[in-house]
N, C-alpha and C positions, 0 to 999 in steps of 0.2 A: 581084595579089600571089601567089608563089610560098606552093605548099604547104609546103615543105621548111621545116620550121620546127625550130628546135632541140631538141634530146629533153630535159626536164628530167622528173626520178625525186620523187614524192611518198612518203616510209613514212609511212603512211597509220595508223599509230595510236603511242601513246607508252606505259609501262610501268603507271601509274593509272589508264586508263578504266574507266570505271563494268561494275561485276560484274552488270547487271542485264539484258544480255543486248540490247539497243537497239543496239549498235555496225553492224552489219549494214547497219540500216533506216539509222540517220544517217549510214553513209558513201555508203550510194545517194542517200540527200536530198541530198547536198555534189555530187557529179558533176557537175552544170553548172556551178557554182563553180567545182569544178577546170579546168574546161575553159577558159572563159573566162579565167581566171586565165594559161592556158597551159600549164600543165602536160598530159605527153603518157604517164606512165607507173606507175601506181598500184601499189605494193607494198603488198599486204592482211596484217595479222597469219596466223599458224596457224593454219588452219582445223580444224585434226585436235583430237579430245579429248584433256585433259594429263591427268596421276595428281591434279591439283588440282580437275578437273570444272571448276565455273563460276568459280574465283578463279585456274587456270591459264592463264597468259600466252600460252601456245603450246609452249613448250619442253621442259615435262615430257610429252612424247609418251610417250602409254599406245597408243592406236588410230588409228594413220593411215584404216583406213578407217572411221571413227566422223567426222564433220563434221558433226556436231549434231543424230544421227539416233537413238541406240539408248540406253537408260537405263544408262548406266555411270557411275561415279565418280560415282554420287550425282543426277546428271543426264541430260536428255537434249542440252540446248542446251548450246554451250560458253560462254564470259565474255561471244561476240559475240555469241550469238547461234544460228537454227537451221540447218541444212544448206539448206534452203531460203530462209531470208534470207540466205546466204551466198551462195547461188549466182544470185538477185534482186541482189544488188551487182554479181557482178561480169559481170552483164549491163548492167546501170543504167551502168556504167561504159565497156561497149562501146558503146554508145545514143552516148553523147557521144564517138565517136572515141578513148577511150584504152585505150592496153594495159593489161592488169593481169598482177602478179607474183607466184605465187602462194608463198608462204613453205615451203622441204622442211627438213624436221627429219627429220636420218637418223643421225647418231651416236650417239643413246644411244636407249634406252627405260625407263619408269619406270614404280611401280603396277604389279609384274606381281598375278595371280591366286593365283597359289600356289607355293608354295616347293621346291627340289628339294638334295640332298644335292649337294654336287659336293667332289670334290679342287681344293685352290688353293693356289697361294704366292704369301705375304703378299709385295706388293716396297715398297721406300723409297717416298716420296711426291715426295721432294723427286730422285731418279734413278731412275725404274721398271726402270733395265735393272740395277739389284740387289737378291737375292731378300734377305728379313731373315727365312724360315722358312724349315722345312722343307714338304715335303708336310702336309698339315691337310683333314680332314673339315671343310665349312662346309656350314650351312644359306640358302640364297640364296635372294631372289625374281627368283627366273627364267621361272618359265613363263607363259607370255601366254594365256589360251584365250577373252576376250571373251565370257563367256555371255550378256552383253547381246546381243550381235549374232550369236549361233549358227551361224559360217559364214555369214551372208551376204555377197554378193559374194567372199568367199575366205577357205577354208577352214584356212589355214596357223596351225599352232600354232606363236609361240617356244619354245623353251628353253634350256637353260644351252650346247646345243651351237652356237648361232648366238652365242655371245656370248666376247669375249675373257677379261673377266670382272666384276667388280662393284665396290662399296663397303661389304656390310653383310654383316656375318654376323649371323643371326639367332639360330644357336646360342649366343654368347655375347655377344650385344647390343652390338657391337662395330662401330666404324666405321673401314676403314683401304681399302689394295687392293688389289687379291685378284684373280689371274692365275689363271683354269684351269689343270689341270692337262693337258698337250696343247695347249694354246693359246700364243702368242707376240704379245706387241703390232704389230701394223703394224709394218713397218720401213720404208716412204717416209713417214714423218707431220714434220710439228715437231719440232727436237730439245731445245724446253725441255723442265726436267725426263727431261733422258736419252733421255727417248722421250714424245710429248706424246698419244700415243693415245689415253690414256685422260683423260678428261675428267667424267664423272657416270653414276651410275644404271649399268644394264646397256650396254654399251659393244660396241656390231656388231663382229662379225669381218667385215670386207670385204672378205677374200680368200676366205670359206666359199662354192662355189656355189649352194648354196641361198639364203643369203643375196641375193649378188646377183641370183640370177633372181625373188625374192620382190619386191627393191626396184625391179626393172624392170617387175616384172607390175603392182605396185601404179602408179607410173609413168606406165602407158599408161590404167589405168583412172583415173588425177585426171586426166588429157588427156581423156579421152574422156566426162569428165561435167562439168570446171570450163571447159575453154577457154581457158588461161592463155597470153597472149602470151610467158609466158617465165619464170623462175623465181627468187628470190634461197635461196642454199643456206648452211646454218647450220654455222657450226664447221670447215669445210671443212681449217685446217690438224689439225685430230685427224683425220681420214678417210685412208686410205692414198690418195697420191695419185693413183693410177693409177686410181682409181673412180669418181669424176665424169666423168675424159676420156670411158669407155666407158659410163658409163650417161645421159651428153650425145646421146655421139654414137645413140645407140639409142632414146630420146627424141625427137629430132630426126629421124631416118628416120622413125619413129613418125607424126610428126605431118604429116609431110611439110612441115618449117616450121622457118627457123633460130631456135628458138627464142632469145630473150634469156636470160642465163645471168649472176650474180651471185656471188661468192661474199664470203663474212667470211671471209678470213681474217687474224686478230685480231694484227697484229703492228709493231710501227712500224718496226722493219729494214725499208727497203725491199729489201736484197738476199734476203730473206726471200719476200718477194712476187714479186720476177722472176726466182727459183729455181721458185717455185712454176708460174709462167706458161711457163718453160721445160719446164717438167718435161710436166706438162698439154697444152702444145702451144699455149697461149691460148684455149683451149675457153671460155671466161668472164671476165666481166670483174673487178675485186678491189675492195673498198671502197678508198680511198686514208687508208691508217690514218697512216702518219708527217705527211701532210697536217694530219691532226685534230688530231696532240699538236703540231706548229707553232703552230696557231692556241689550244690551252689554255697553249703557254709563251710567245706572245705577250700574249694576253688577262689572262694573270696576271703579266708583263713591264710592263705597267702602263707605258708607253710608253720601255722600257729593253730592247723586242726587237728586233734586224738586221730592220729589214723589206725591205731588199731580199733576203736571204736565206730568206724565206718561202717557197720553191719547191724548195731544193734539197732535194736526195734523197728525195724525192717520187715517187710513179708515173704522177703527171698529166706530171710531167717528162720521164719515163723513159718509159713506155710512155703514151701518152696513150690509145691506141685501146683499152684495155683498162681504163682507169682510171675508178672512180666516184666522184666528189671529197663530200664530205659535215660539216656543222660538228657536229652530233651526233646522238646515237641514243638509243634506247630502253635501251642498254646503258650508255652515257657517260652519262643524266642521273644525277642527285643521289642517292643511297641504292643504286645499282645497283652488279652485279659488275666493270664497268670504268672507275666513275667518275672522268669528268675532262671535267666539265661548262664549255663556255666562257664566260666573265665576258659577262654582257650590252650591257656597254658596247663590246665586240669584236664581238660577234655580226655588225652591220650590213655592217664591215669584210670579216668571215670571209665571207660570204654574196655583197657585191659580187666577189669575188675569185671563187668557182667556180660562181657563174649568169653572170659577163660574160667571161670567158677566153674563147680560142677553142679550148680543151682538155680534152675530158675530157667526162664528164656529169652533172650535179651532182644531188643526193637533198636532196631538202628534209626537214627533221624537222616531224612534226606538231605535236610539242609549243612547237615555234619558229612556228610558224605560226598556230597556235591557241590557245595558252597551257598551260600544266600547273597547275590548279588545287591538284594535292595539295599543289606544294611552295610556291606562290603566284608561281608564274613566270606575268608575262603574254605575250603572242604579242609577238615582234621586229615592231616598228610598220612599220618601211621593208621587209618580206621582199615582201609581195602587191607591190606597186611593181615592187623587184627583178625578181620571177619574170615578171612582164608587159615591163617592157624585154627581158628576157632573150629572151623569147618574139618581140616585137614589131621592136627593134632593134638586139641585137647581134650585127652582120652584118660579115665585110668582113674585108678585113688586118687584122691586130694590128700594134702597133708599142708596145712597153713601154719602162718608165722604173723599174724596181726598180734605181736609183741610187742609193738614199741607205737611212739608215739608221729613217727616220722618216717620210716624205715619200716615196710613191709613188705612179706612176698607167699606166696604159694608154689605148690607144682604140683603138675600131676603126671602121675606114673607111667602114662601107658595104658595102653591094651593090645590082643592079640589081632583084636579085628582091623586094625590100622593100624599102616602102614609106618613104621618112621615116629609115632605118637610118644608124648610126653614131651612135656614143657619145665621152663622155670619162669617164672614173674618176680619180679621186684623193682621195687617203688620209691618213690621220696613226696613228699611234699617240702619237705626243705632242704637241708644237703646235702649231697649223695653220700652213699655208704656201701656195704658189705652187708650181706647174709649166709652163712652156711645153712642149705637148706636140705634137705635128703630128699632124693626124686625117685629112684627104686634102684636094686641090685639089680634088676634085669638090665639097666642101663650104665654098670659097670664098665669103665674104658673108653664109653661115646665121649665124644666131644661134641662140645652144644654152642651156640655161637648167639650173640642174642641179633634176633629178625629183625629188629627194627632197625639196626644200625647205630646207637644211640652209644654204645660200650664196646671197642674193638677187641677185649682181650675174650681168650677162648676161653672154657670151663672144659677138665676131663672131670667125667664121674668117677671117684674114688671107690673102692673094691665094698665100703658097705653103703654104696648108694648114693652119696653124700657130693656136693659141689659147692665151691664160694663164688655166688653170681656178686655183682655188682650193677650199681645205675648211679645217674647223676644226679643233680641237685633239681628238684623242680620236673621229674624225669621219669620213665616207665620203661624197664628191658625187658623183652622176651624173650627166653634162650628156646632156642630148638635144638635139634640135632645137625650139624654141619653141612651134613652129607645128606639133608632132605631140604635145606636151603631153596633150592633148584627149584621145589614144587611149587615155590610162591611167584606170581608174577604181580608187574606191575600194569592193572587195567589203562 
């Protein structure tokens, strides 16, 4: 059997895990599991210290170069765990053949040390590109000095002058936004909100050269102590966009390695995202966000959604080679800042659709995979199945049938390099039904049985190719081959 196996993305923790610093150790313990499973590319939370210490997620980045090493924020471990259980994972990780992606938070900073005077105009929240003050003295937390870490590895202090501007005035315990004075938001970012640059906390000037040669320096040294096959990038439409092309491309000489490349950027326009991809050059690839709110207005469509219109205006559509198709995140579950969590009865659906395409590369949510205890969400029972077909046999031509409004399915053919390969999919969002689908003549005479368990009656392939699958109401079959059954196991 051919190595070239399908790339399937793991995000490898969810919004809840345990504050007691264990994450590290238990995602090295899982790495054969992932492997075996199939999966080829691990997205690890922020490894960097947040203004939270051990109850920050990753995202209130205080010390990018803090990784669980220097007593800041109350600690020296972060929520995972220590610099060195951090960097035991994501060796444990390479032990088993898989990349790992190491998460950069570069748009804001948070937790500074201590406070500095600065000039600022106050602008609209809801249009930043209109001021609603004058000039105003504010007391801001801008300056960064890490006494925990006194200069080591680099000695660079922030302050208010690497920054567009903030959220808080201290002088009059005030929360609004506040534009330096000299300073100008990004102008290639998001145009929500007028100008979408600003986003939380202290907010980078990305056109400052200090700035960027600080975030390129820092850069080379997470390359040259983690090893990261590639990277997912946070917030990327608030970033100007010209700032990831060049500090990819500098990165990637860097490592002498095309690195994998990721970005959020958070928007279900997809002309939104193949502006962005234009702009950029295609330097990375984009979550497939209008994907996801398909599959939360189908899942909450309660079987009154177009399912053969499930694809359109999509970037799996549009740009496939760029596209990371995904059903949820750490941001979309329940209690979070973009929640639009998909009804569980969907899930199966939403899952067969971007592990067996032959488009795109789909990102598994851990919380889907493993459960979310907090909200009492258990793990999607058919995803491990999924993610090993995916891995195992879906090979070959596609040939779809997004014909109907309820009743959909695909297959695909095969190929020579895999073993047993070629599938059938079909679907319901509301009744079950029938489809005759045609899978290939080379698969004349198989008998395919669907892996999920979900439809007990067999399918033989008819002499031009051709089988009538079946699924249920609310429901997702996958037929395989009978007699390759056996390769799947239950983790």
């Amino acid at each position: 059997m051919s190595q070239q196996s399908n790339e399937t993305i793991l995000q490898c923790f969810e919004w809840y895990l345990s504050e007691d610093g264990s994450f590290w150790k238990k995602a090295a313990a899982l790495a054969p599991s992932f492997s075996s499973l199939g999966l080829t590319m691990i997205w690890l939370p922020p490894a960097t210290k947040g203004q939270g210490g051990i109850h920050d997620v990753g995202y209130g980045i205080y010390d990018l170069y803090d990784l669980g090493e220097f007593n800041q924020k109350g600690t020296i471990r972060t929520k995972y765990g220590t610099k060195q259980e951090y960097l035991d994972c994501v060796s444990a990780m390479h032990k088993q053949g898989l990349k790992v992606l190491g998460d950069v938070v570069f748009n804001q900073k948070m937790g500074a040390d201590e406070t500095e005077e600065v000039e600022a105009i106050e602008d609209n929240p809801s249009n930043r590109e209109q001021d609603i003050s004058g000039t105003e003295t504010i007391i801001a937390w801008t300056k960064f000095t890490f006494p925990g870490r006194q200069g080591k590895y680099d000695p660079f202090i922030w302050d208010h002058t690497c920054f567009n501007g903030t959220d808080w005035d201290e002088k009059s315990h005030r929360s609004s936004i506040f534009r330096f004075v000299g300073k100008h938001w990004d102008s290639d970012v998001d145009p929500e909100d007028g100008n979408f640059d600003y986003l939380m906390g202290c907010d980078l000037d990305m056109t400052d050269p200090k700035v960027i040669e600080e975030l390129n320096r820092w850069g080379r040294w997470y390359l040259d102590l983690v090893h990261p096959d590639g990277v997912r990038l946070d917030a990327v439409k608030h970033i100007h966009f010209e700032f990831f092309r060049d500090w990819l491309a500098n990165m990637r000489s860097y490592a002498k390695k095309n690195l994998f490349a990721l970005g959020e950027y958070w928007n279900g326009d997809d002309g939104r995202l193949l502006h962005y991809l234009d702009v950029t050059n295609n330097t990375m690839s984009l979550f497939d966000v209008p994907l996801h709110y398909h599959f939360y207005d189908a899942s909450h469509g309660w079987g009154n959604y177009d399912m053969g219109s499930i694809w359109n205006n999509t970037l799996v559509l549009q740009r496939s080679a760029q596209a990371v198709t995904f059903v949820d995140n750490h941001d979309t579950q329940p209690g979070q800042a973009l929640q639009s969590w998909i009804e569980g009865w969907f899930k199966p659906l939403a899952y067969a659709l971007i592990l067996l395409i032959d488009k795109g590369i789909p990102c598994v949510f851990y919380g889907d995979l493993y459960g979310i205890p907090h909200d009492n969400y258990g793990p999607v029972a058919e995803l491990p199945t999924l993610i090993q077909i995916r891995h195992l046999f879906a090979y070959g031509q596609q040939t779809s049938y997004f014909d109907d409004a309820n009743v959909v399915g695909f297959t695909r053919a095969g190929d020579n390099d895999h073993s047993d390969s070629g599938i059938a999919v079909i679907m319901s969002d509301n009744a079950g039904g029938y489809k005759q689908m045609y899978v290939s003549k080379e698969l004349a005479g198989v008998t395919m049985v669907d892996a999920l368990g979900h439809v007990n009656q067999e399918v033989t392939i008819s002499q031009d190719g051709t089988g009538t699958f079946a699924c249920n109401g609310g429901s997702v079959s996958v037929y395989i081959r009978k007699d390759a059954l056996n390769m799947i196991h239950q983790p």
